[in-house]
Backbone as JSON Lines, residues from 0, in Angstrom:
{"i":0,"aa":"X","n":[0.85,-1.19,0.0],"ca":[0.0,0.0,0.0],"c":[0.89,1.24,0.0]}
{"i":1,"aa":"X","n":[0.87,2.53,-0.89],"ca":[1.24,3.59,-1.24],"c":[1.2,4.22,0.34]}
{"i":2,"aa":"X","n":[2.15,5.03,1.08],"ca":[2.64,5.4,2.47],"c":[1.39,6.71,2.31]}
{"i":3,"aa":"X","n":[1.48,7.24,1.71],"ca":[0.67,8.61,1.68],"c":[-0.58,8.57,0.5]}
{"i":4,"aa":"X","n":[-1.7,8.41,1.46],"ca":[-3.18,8.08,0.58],"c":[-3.66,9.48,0.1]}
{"i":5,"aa":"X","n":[-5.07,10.2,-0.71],"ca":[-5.14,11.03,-0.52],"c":[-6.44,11.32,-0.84]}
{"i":6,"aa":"X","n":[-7.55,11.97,-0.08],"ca":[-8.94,11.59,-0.18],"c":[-9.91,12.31,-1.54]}
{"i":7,"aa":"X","n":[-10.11,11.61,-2.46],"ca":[-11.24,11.63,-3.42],"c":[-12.55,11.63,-3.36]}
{"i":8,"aa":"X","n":[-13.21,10.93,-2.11],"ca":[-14.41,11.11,-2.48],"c":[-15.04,10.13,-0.69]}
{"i":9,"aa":"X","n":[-15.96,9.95,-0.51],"ca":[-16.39,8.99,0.58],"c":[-18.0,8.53,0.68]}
{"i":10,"aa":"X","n":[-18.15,7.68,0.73],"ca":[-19.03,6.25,0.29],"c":[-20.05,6.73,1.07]}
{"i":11,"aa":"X","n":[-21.3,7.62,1.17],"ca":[-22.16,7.87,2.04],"c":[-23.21,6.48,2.02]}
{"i":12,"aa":"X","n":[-23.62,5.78,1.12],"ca":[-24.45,5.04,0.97],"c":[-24.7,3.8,-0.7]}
{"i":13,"aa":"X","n":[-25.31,3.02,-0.6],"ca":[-25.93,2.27,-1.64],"c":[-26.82,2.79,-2.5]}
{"i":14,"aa":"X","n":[-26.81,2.25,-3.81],"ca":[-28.09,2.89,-4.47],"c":[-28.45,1.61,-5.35]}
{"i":15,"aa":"X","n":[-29.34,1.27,-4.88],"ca":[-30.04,0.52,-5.74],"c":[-29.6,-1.44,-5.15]}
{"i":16,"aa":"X","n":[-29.63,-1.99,-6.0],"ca":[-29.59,-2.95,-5.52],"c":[-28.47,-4.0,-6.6]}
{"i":17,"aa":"X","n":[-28.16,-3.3,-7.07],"ca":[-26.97,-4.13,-8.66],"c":[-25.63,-3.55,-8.16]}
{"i":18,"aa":"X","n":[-25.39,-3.27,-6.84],"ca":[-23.99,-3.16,-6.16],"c":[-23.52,-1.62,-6.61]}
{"i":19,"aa":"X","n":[-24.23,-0.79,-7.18],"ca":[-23.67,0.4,-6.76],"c":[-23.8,1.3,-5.99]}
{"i":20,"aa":"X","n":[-23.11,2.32,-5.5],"ca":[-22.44,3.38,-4.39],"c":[-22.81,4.87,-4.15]}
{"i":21,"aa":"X","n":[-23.27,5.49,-3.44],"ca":[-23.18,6.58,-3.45],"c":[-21.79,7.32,-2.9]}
{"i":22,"aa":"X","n":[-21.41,8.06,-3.81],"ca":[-20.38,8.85,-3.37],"c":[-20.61,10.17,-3.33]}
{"i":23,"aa":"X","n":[-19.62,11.16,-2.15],"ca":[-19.45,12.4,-1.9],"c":[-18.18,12.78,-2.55]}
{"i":24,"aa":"X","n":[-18.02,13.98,-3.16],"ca":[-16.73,13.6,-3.85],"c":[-15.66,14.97,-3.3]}
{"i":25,"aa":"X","n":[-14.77,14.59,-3.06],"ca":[-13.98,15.87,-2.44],"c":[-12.84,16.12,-3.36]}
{"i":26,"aa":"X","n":[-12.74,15.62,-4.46],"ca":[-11.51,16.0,-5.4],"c":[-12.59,16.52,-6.64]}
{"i":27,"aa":"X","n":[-11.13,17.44,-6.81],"ca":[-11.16,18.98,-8.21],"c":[-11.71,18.1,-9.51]}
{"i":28,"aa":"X","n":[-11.04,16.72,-9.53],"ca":[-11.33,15.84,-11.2],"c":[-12.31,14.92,-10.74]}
{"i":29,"aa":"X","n":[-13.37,15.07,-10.65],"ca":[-14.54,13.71,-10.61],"c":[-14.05,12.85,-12.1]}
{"i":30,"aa":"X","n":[-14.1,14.18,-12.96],"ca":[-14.28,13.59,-14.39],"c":[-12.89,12.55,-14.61]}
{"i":31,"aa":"X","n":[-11.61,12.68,-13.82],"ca":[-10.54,11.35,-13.9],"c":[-11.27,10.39,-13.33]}
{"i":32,"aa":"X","n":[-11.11,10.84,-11.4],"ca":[-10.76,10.17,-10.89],"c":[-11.96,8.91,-11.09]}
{"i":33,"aa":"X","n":[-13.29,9.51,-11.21],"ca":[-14.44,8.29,-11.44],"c":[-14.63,8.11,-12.43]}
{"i":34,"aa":"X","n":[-13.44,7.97,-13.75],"ca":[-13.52,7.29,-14.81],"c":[-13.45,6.11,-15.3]}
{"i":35,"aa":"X","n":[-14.47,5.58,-15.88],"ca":[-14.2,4.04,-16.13],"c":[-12.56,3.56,-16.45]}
{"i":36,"aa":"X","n":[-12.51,3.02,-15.48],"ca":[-11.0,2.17,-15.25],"c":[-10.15,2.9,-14.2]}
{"i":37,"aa":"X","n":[-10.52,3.92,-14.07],"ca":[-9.55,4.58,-12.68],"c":[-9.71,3.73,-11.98]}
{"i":38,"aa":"X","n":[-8.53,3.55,-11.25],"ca":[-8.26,2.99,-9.79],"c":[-8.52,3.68,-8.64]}
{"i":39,"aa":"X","n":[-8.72,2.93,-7.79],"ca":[-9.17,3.5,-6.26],"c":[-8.89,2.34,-5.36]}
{"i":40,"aa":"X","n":[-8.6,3.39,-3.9],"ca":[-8.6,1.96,-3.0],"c":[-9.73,3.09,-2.0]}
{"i":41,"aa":"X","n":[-10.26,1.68,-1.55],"ca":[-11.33,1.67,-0.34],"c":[-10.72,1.63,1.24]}
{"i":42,"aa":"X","n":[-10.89,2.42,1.66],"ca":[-10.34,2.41,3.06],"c":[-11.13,2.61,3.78]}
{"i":43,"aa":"X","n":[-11.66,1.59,4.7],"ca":[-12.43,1.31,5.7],"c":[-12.39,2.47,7.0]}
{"i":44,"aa":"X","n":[-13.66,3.15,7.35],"ca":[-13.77,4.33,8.29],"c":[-12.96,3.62,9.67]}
{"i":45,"aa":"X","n":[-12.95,2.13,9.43],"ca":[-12.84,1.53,11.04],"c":[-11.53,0.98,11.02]}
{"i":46,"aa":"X","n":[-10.42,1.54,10.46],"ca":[-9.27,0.88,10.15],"c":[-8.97,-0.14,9.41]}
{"i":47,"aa":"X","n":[-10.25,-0.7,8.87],"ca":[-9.77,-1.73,8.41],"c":[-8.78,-2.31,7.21]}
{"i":48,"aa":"X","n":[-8.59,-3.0,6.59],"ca":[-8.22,-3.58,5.41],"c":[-7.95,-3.15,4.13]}
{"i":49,"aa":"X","n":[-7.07,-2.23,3.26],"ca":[-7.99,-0.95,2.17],"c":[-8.06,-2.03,1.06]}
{"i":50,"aa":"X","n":[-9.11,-1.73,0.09],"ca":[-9.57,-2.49,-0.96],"c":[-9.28,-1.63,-2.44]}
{"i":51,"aa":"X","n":[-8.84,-2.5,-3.19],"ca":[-8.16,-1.74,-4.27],"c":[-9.39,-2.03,-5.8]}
{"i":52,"aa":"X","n":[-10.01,-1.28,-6.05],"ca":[-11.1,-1.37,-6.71],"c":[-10.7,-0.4,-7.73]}
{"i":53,"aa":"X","n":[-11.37,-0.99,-9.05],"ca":[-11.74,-0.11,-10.16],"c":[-12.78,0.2,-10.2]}
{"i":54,"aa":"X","n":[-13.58,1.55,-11.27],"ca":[-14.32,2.09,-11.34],"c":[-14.82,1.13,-12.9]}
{"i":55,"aa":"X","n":[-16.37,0.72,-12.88],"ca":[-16.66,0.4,-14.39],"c":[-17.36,1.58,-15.06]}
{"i":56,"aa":"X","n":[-18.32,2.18,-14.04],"ca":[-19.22,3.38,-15.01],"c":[-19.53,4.53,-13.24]}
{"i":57,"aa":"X","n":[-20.08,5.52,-14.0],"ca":[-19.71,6.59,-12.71],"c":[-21.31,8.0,-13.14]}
{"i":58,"aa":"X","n":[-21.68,8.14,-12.95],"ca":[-22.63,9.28,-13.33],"c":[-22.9,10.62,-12.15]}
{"i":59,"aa":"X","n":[-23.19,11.33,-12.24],"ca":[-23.78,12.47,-11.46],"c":[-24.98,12.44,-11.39]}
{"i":60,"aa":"X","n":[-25.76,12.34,-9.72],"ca":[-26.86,11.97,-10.03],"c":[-27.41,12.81,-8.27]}
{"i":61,"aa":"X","n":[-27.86,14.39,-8.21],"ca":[-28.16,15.23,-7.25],"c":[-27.23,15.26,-6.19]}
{"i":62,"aa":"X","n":[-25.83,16.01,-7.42],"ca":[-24.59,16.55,-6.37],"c":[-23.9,15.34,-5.58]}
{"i":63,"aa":"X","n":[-24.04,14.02,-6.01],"ca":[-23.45,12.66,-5.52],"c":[-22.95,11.94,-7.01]}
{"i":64,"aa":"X","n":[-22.38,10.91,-6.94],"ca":[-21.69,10.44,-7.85],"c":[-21.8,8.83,-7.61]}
{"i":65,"aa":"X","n":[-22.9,8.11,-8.21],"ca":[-23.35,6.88,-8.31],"c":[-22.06,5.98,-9.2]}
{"i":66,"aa":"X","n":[-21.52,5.2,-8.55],"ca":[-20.25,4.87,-8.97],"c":[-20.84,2.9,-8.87]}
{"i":67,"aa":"X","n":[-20.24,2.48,-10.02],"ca":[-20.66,1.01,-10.05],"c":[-19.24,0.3,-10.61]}
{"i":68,"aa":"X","n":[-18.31,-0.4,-9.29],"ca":[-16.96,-0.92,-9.5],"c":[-17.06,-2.2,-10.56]}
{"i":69,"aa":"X","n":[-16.0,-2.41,-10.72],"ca":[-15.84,-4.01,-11.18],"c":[-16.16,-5.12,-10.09]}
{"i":70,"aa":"X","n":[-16.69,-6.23,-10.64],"ca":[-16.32,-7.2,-9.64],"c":[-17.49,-7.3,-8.31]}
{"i":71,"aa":"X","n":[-17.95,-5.81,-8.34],"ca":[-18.94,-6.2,-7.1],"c":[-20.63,-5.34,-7.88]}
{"i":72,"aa":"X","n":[-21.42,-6.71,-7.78],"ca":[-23.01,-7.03,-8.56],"c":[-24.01,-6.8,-7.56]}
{"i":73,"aa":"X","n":[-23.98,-6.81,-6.54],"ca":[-25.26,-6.64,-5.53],"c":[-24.79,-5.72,-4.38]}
{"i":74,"aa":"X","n":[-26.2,-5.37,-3.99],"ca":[-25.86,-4.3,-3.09],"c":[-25.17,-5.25,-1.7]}
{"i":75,"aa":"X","n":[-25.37,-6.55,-1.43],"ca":[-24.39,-7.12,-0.45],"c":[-23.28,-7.0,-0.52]}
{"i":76,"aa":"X","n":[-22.22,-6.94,-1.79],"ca":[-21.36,-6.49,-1.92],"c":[-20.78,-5.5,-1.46]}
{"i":77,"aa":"X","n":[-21.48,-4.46,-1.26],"ca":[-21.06,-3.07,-1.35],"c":[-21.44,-2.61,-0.02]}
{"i":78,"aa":"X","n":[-22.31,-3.31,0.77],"ca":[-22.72,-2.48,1.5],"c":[-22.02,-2.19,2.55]}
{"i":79,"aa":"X","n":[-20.71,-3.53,2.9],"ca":[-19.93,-2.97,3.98],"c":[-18.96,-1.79,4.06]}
{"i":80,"aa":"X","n":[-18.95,-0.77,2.64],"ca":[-18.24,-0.19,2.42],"c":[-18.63,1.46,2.67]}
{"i":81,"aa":"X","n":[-19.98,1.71,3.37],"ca":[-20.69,2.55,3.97],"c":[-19.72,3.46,5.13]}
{"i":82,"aa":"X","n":[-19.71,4.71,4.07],"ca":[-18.94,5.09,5.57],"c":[-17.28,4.87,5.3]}
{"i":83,"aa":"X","n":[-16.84,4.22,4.26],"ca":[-14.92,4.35,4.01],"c":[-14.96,5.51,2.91]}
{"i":84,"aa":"X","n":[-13.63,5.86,2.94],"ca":[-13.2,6.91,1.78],"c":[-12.58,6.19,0.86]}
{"i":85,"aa":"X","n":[-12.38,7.11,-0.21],"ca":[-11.84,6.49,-1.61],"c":[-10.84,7.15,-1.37]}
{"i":86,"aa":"X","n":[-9.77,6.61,-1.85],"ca":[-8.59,7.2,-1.73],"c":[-7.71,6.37,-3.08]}
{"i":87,"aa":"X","n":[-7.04,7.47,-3.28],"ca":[-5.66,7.79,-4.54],"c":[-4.17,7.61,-3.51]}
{"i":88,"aa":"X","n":[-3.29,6.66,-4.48],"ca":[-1.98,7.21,-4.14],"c":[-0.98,8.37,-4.95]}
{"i":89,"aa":"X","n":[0.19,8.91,-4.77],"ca":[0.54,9.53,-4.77],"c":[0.43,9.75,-6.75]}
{"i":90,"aa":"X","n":[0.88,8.44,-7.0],"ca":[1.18,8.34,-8.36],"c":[-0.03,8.45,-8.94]}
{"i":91,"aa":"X","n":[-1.41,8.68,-8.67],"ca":[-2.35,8.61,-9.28],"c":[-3.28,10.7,-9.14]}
{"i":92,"aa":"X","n":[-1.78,11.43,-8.39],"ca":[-2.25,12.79,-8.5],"c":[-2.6,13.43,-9.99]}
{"i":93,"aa":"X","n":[-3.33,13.9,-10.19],"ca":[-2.87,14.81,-11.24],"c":[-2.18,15.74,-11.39]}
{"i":94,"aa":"X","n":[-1.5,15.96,-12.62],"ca":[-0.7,17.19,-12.83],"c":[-1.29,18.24,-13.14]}
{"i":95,"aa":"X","n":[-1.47,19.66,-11.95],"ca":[-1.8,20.64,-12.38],"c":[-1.08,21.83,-12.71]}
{"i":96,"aa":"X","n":[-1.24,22.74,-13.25],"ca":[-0.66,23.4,-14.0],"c":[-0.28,24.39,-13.28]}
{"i":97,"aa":"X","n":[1.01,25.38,-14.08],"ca":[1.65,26.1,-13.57],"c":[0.75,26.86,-12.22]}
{"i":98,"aa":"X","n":[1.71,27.48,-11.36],"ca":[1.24,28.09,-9.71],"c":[-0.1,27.86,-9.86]}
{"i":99,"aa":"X","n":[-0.94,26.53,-9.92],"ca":[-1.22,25.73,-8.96],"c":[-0.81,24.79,-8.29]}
{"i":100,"aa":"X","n":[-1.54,24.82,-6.92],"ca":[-0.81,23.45,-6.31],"c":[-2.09,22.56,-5.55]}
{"i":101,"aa":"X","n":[-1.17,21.52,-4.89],"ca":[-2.64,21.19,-4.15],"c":[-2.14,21.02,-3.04]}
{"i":102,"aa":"X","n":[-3.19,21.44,-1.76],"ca":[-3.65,21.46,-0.32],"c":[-2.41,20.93,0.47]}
{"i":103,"aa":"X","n":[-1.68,19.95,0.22],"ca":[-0.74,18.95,1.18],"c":[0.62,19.64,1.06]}
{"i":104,"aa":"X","n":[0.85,20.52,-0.62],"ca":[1.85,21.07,-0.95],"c":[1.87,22.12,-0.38]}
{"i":105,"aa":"X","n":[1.3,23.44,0.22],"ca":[0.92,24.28,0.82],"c":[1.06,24.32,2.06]}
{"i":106,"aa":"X","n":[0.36,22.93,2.81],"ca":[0.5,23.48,4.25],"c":[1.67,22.38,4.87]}
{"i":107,"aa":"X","n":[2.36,23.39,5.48],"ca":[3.77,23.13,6.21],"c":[4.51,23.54,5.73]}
{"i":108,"aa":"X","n":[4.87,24.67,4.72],"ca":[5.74,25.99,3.86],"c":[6.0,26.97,5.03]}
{"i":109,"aa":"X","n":[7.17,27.69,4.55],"ca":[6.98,28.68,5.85],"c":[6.86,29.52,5.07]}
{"i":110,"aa":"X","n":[6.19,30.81,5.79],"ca":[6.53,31.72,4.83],"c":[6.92,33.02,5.41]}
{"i":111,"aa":"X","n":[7.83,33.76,4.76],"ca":[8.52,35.1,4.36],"c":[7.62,35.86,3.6]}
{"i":112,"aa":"X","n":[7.95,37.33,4.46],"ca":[7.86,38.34,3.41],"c":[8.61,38.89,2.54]}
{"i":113,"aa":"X","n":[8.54,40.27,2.15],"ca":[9.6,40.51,0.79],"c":[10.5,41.08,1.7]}
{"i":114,"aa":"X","n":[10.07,41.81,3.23],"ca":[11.47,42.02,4.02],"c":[12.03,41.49,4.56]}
{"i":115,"aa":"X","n":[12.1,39.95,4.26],"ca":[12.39,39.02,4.95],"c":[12.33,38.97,6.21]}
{"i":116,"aa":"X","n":[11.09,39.23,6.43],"ca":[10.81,38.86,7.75],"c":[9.87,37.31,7.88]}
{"i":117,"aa":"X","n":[10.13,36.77,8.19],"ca":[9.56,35.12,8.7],"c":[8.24,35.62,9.72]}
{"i":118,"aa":"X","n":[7.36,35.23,8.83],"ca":[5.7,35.0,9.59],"c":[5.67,33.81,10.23]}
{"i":119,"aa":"X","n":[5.7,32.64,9.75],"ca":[5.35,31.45,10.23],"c":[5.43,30.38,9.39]}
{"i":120,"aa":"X","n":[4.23,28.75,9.74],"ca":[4.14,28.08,8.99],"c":[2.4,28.19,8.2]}
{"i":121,"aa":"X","n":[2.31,27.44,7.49],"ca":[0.69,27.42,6.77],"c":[0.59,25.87,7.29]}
{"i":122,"aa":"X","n":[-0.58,26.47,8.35],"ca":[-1.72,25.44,8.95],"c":[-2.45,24.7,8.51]}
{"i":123,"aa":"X","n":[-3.04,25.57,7.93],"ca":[-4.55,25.66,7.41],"c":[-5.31,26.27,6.0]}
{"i":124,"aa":"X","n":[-5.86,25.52,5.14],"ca":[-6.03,26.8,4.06],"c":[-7.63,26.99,4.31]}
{"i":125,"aa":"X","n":[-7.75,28.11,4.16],"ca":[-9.73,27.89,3.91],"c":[-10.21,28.68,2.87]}
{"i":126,"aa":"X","n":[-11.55,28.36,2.26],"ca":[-11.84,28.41,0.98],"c":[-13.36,28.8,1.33]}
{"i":127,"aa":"X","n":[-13.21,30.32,1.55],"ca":[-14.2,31.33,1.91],"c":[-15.32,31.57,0.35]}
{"i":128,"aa":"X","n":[-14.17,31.84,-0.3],"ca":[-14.86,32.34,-1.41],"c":[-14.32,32.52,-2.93]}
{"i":129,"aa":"X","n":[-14.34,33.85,-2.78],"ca":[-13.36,34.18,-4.23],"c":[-12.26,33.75,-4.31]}
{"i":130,"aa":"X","n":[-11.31,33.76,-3.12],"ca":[-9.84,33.24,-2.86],"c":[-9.57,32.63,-1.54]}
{"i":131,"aa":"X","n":[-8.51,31.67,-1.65],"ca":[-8.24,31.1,-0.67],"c":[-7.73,32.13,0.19]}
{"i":132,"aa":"X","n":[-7.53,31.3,1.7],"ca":[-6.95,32.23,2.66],"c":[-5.86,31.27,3.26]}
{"i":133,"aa":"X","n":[-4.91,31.14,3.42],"ca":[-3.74,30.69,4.39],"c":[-3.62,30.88,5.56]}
{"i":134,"aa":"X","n":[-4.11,29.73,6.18],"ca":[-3.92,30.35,8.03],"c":[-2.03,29.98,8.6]}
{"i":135,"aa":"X","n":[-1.73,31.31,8.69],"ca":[-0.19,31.45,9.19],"c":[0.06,30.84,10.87]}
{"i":136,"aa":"X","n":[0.98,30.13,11.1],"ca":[1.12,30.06,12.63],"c":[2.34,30.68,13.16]}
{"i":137,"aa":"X","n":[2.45,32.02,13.62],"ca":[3.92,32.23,14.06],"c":[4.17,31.13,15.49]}
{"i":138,"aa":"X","n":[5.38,31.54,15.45],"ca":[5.95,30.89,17.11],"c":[5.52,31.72,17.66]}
{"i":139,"aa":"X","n":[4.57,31.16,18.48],"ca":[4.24,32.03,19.55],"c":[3.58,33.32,19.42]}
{"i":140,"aa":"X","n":[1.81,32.95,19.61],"ca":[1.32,34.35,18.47],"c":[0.03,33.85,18.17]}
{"i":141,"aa":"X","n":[-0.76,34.66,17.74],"ca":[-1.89,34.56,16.99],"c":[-1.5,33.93,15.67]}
{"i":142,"aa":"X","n":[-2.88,33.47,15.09],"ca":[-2.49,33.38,13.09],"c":[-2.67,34.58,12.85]}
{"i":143,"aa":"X","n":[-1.91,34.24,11.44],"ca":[-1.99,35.25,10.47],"c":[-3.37,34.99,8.72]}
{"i":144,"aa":"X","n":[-3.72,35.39,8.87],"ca":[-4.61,35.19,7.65],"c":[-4.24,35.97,6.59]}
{"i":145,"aa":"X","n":[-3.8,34.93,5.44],"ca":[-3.15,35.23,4.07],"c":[-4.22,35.5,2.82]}
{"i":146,"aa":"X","n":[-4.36,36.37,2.68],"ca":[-5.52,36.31,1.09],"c":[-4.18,35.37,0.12]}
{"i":147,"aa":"X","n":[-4.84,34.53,-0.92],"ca":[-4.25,34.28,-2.04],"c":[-4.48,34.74,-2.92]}
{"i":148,"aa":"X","n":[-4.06,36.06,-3.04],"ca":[-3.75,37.24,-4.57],"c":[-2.9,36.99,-4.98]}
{"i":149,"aa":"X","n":[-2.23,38.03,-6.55],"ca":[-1.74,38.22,-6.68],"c":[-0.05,39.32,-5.98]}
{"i":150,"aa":"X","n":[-1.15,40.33,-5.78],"ca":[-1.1,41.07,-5.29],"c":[0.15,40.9,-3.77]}
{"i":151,"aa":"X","n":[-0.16,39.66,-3.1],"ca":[0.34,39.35,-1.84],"c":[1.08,38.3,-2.16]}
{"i":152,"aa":"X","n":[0.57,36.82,-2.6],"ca":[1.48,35.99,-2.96],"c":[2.55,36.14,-4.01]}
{"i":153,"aa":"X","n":[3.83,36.07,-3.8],"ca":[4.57,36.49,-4.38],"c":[5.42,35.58,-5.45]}
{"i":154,"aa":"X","n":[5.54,34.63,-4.88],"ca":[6.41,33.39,-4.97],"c":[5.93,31.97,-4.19]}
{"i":155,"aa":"X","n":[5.97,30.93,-4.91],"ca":[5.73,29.52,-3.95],"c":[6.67,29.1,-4.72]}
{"i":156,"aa":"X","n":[7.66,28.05,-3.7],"ca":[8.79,27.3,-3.74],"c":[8.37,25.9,-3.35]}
{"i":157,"aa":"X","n":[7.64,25.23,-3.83],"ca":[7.11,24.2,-3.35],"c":[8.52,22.95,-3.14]}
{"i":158,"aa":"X","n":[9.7,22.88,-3.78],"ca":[10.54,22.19,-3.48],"c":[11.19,22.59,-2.11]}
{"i":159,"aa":"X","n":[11.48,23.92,-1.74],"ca":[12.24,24.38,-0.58],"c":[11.24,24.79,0.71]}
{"i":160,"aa":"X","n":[9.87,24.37,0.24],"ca":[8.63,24.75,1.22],"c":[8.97,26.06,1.89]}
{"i":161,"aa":"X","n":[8.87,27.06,0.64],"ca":[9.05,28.52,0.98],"c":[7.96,29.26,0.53]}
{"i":162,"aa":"X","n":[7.57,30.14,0.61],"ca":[6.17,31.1,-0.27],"c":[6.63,32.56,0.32]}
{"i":163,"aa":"X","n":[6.9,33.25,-0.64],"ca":[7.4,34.53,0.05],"c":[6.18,35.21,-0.74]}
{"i":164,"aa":"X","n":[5.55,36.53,0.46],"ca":[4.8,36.9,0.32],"c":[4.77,38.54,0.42]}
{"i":165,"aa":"X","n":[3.73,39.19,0.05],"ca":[4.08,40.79,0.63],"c":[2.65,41.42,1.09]}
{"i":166,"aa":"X","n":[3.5,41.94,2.48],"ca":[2.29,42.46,3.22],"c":[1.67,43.79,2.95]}
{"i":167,"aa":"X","n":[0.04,43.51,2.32],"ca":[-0.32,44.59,2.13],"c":[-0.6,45.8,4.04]}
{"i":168,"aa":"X","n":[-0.86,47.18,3.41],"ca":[-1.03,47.69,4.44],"c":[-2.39,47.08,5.34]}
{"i":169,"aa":"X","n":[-2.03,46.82,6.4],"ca":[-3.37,46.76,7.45],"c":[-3.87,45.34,7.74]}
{"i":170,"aa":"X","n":[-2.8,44.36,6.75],"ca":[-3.23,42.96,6.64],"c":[-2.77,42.48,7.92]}
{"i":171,"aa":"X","n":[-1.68,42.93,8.61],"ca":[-1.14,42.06,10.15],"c":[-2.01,42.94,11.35]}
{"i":172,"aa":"X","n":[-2.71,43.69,10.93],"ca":[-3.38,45.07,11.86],"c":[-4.61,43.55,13.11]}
């Protein structure tokens, strides 16, 4: 099993009775990752056992994603799987494109400003709205809350887990 899993989607329920799934889906590519023949492993909410399943057919069906694997025909099949996440390994990320990144690459960066002054690390990202926000942790300190502009983000070094940034006026206020 791949050391570092990474969550796609999670199994709220059954639909129907010919062994397929309801899924919640928490990744950017439904359209890969629940493509006929993508791989997935099943990882049990209760620690258990992870199950390495393909996808045969996948639809959108009221903001859920009715997913019907290989190999498993009745809803007995499926049903102990209520409640695990789907999960990707590393090799099965997608490649996204220039300064984007994704979530895992981000938090634990430290980041600098342009006066080199050292804020902290990135905690936390949250996804208010128009733009993300970076929750900063100094040593010892309140957070700092990062808009992701242009404007402020300056640079991400995702190899040297650096992001140098610049503080607009009133943003550390």
């Amino acid at each position: 099993m791949p050391e570092t899993l990474y969550k796609v989607g999670k199994i709220v329920n059954t639909h129907g009775i010919k062994g397929e799934i309801k899924v919640l889906s928490y990744t950017d590519f439904p359209e890969v990752r629940f493509a006929k023949g993508s791989e997935l492993m099943i990882v049990p909410e209760d620690g258990g056992k992870p199950v390495d399943v393909t996808v045969q057919s996948a639809r959108l069906h009221k903001n859920m994603y009715i997913i019907k694997l290989d190999g498993y025909d009745n809803i007995n099949d499926v049903e102990k799987f209520k409640g695990s996440m789907l999960k990707v390994g590393k090799e099965h990320l997608v490649e996204l494109p220039e300064d984007e990144y994704y979530f895992h690459e981000i938090i634990g960066c430290s980041v600098v400003t342009d006066e080199d002054k050292e804020l902290g690390v990135v905690t936390e990202i949250l996804t208010p709205g128009a733009n993300d926000v970076w929750v900063v942790q100094p040593k010892g300190g309140k957070s700092i809350l990062i808009p992701v502009i242009d404007d402020v983000v300056l640079d991400v070094d995702i190899p040297n887990q650096k992001i140098l940034v610049h503080i607009m006026e009133g943003l550390l206020d």
